[in-house]
C-alpha positions in Angstrom: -2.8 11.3 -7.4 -3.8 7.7 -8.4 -6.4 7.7 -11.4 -7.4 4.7 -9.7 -8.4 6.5 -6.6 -10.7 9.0 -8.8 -12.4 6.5 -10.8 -13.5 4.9 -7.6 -14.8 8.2 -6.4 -16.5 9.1 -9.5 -18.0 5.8 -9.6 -19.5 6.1 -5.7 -20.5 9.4 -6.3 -22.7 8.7 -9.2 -24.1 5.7 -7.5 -24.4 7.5 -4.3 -23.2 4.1 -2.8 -20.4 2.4 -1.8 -22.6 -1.0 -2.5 -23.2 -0.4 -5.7 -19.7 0.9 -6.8 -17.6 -2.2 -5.7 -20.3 -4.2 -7.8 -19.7 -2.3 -10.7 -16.3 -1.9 -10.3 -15.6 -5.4 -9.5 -14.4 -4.8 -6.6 -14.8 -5.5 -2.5 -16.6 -3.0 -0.4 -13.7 -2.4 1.8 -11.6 -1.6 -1.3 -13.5 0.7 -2.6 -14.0 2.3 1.0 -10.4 2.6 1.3 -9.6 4.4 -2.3 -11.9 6.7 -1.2 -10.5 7.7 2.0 -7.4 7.8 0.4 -8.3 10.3 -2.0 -9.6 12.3 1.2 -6.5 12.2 2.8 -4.9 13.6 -0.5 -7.1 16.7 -0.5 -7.2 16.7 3.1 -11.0 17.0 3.5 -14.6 14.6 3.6 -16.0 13.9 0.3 -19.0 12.3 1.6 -21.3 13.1 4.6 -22.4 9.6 6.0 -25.8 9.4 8.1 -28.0 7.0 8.5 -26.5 4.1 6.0 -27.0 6.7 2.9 -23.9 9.0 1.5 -24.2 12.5 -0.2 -21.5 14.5 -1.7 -20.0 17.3 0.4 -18.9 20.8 -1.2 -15.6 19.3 -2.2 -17.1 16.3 -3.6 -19.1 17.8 -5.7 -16.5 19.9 -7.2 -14.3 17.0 -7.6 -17.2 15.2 -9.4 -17.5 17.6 -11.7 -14.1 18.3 -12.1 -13.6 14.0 -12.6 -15.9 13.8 -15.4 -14.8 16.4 -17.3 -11.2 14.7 -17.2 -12.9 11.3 -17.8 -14.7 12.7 -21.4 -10.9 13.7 -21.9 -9.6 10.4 -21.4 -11.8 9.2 -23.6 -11.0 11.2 -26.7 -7.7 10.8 -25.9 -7.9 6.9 -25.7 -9.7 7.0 -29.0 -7.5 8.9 -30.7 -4.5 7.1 -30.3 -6.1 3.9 -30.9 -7.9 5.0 -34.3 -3.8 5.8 -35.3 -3.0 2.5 -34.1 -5.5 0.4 -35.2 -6.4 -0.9 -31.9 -9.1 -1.9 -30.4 -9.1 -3.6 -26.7 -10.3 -3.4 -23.2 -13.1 -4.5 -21.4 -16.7 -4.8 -22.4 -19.7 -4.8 -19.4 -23.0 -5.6 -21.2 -26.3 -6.4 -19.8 -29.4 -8.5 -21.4 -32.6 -9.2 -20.8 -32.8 -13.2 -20.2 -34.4 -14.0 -23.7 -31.9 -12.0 -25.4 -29.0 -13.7 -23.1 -30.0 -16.9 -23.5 -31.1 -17.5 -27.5 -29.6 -13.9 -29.1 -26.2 -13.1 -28.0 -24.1 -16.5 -27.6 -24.1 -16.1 -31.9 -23.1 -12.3 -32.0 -20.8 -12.1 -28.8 -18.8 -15.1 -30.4 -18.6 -13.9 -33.5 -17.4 -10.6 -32.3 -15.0 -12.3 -30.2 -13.5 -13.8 -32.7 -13.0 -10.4 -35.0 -12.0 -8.8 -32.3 -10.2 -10.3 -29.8 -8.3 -8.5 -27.6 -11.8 -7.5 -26.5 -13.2 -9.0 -23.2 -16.7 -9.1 -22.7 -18.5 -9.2 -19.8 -22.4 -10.5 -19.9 -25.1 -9.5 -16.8 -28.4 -10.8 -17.0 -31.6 -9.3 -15.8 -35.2 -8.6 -16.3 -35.7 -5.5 -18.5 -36.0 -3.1 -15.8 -33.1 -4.4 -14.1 -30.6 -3.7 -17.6 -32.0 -0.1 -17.7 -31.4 0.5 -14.0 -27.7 -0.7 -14.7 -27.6 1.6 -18.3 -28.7 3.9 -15.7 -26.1 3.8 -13.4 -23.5 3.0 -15.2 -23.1 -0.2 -14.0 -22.9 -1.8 -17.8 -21.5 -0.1 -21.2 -24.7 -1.4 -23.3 -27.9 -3.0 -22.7 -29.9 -5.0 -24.8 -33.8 -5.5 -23.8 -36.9 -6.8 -25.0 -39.4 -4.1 -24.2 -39.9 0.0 -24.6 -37.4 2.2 -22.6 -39.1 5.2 -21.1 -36.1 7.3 -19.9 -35.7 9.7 -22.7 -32.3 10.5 -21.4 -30.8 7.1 -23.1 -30.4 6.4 -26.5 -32.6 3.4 -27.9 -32.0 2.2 -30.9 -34.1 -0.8 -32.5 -32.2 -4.1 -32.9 -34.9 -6.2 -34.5 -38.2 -7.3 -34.3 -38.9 -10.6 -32.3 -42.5 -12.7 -32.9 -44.2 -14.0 -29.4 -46.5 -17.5 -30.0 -48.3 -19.4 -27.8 -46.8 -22.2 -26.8 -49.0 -25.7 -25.8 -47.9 -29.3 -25.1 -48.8 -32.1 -28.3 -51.5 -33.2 -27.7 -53.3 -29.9 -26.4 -56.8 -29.2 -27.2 -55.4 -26.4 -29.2 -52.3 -28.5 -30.5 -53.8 -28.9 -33.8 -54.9 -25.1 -34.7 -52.8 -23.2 -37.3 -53.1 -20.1 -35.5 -54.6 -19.3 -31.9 -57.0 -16.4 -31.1 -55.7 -14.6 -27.6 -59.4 -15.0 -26.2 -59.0 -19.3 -26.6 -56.1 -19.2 -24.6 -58.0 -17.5 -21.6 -59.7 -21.0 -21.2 -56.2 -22.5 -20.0 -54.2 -22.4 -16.7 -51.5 -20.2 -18.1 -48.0 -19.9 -16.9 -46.4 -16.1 -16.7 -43.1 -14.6 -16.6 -42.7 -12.5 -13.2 -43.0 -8.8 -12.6 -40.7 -6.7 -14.0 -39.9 -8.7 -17.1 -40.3 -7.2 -21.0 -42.4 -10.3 -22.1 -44.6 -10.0 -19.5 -44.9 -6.1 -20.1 -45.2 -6.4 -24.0 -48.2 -9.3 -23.5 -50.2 -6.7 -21.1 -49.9 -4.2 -23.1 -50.8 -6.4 -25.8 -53.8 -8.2 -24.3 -55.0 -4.0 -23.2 -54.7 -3.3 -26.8 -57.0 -5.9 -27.9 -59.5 -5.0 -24.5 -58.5 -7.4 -22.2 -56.1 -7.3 -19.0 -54.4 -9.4 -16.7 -57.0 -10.1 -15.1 -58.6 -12.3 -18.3 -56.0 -14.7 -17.7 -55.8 -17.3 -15.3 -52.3 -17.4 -13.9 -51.6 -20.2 -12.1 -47.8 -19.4 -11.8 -45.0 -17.0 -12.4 -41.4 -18.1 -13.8 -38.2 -16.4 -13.8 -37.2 -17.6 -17.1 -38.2 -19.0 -20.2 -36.3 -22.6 -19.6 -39.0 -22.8 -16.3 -41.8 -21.8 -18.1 -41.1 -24.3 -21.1 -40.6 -27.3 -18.7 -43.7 -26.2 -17.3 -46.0 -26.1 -20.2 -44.1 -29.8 -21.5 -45.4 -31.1 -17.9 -49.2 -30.2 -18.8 -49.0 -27.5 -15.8 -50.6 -24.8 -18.4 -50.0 -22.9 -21.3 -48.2 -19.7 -22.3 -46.8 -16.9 -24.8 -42.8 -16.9 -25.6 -40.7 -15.4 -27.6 -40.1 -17.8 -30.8 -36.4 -17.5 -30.4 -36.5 -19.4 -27.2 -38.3 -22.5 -28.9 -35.8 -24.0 -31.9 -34.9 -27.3 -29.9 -38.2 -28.0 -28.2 -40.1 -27.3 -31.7 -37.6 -29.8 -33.2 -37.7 -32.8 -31.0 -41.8 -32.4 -31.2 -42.2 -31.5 -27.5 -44.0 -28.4 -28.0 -46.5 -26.7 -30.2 -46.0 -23.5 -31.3 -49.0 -21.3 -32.5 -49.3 -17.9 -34.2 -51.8 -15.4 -32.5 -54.5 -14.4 -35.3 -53.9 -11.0 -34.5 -49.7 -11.1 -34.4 -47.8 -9.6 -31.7 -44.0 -8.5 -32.2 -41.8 -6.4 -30.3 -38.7 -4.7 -30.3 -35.0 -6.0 -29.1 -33.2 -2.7 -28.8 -29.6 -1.5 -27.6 -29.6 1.3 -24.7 -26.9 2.9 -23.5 -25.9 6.6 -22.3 -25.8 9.4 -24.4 -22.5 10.5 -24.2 -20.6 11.9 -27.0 -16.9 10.0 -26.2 -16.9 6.1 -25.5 -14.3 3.7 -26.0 -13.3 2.4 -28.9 -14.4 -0.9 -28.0 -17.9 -0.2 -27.7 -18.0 1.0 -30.9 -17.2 -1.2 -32.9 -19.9 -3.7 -30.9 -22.2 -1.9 -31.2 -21.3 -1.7 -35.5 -21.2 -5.2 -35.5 -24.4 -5.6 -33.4 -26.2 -3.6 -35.9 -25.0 -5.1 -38.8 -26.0 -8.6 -37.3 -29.5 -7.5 -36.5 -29.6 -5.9 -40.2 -28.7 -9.5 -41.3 -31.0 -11.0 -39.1 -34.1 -8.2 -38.7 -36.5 -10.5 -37.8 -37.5 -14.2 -36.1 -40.6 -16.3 -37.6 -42.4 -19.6 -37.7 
């Protein structure tokens, strides 16, 4: 029997879709389709029940699930121990990031680690912070790294650094020439937002709640996927906003933005999450050492 054909399996049958699986995988629907049915043909009976577009594990396939990921936590030790005797450390690396942390956080520590290691090939999805812990999730990516709190108590979180949001406004603003910025004189502005489901715009609600305000003190005149948008809209005079400091070195530098502590400073946490499982490659280790060394080198971001 193929171990090709069971990692396919195991991978559908956590998803519960075929979808889902070839994404992760890397593979083409029909492919993964077709390991699948081959595997069926080996024990000679369904695996899945199909009705109406949604799959469920049969009795078989639920044996053979459990049965799979007991000889996959195997694998593992197994790969692990031979490689710490050899000294090697390879394979392929799926991590996901939320688009601030993509974008101005791990270009630095992915090519440093690259260089120490490698034989190690890293892949990089990006997403809102919901979107990396729905792929930690379901297994779609190794390790996630996101810029807001992670309620699902069944992954591990563990704190990266701390990041420092400012509000940003184009020279020349009313507020331009301010050493620090109180949150209720930026509810006097159009302001520009990031869209649902992303960690900077959950960490400012929360932040604005904590302080007694809410969303609806603000006067959102648009929501931008990303922090590039949002930047070349506040240089346009289209509004103002609050960003991550990381995002802001070359803007700050050629003088086309103002950047301007909140009186009452608002941080938040860059963390890894990933699954808690006892066995994982060898690989993923020694990233996630080196990530945490890197964020003990560089704990926090500042004016």
């Amino acid at each position: 029997m193929s171990d090709r054909r069971l990692h396919v399996f195991f991978t559908v049958a956590k998803l519960l879709s075929f979808t889902k699986a070839a994404e992760s995988l890397h593979m083409t629907q029909p492919a993964v389709t077709f390991q699948v049915r081959q595997l069926e043909e080996y024990f000679n009976t369904r695996l899945f029940d199909r009705t109406h577009n949604r799959i469920s594990l049969t009795e078989a396939g639920s044996r053979v699930y459990e049965f799979a990921g007991r000889i996959f936590v195997i694998y593992d030790e197994m790969e692990n121990a031979v490689k710490e005797l050899t000294g090697e450390v390879s394979g392929v690396l799926i991590i996901g990031a939320s688009t601030t942390i993509a974008e101005y956080m791990l270009p630095a520590l992915l090519g440093d680690f690259k260089n120490r290691f490698p034989d190690v090939n890293v892949r990089l999805k990006v997403s809102n912070t919901d979107g990396i812990v729905s792929m930690v999730e379901n297994n779609i990516i190794d390790l996630g790294v996101v810029e807001a709190p992670v309620s699902n108590k069944n992954l591990a979180v563990e704190l990266c650094k701390l990041d420092q949001l400012v509000a940003i406004v184009p020279p020349g603003h009313a507020l331009a020439h301010l050493t620090s910025v109180k949150i209720e004189d930026l509810l006097e502005y159009p302001y520009i937002c990031r869209e649902e489901g992303s960690g900077t715009r959950d960490v400012i609600l929360d932040y604005l709640q904590d302080v007694g305000l809410s969303a609806n003190n603000l006067d959102i005149i648009m929501e931008l996927g990303s922090p590039e948008a949002i930047k070349g809209a506040v240089e346009a005079g289209i509004g103002i906003t609050i960003l991550s400091r990381a995002t802001l070195a070359k803007e700050l530098k050629l003088g086309t933005l103002v950047a301007l502590p909140l009186e009452t400073p608002l941080e938040r946490p860059f963390s890894f999450v990933h699954q808690k499982q006892k066995f994982r490659q060898r690989a993923m280790e020694e990233l996630l050492d080196f990530a945490r060394q890197y964020c003990l080198e560089h704990p926090t971001i500042k004016i």
